[in-house]
N, C-alpha and C positions, 0 to 999 in steps of 0.2 A: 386374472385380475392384476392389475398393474397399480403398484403401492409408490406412490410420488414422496419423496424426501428431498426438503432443503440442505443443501452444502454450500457453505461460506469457506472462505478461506481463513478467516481469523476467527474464531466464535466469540473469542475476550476481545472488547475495545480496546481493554486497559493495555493493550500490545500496543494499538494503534496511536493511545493518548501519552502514551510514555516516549514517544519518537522526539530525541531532540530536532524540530526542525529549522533553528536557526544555523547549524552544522550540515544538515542534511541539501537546503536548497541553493548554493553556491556552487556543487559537484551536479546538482540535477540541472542546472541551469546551463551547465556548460556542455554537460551532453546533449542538452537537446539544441543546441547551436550546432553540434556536428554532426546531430542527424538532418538536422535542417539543411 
């Protein structure tokens, strides 16, 4: 018998909702220019 289980990689949002993203998207924007 095979037993299915979910896995996420964060289970708290509140990790995800605490992300300063006005710091964050200036370094993400610049990388993705140099994988472009």
């Amino acid at each position: 018998m095979m037993i299915s289980t979910e896995i996420s990689a964060s289970p708290d949002s509140a990790q995800w909702q605490s992300i300063d993203w006005k710091s964050v998207e200036p370094p993400v924007l610049k990388l993705q220019m140099r994988i472009a």
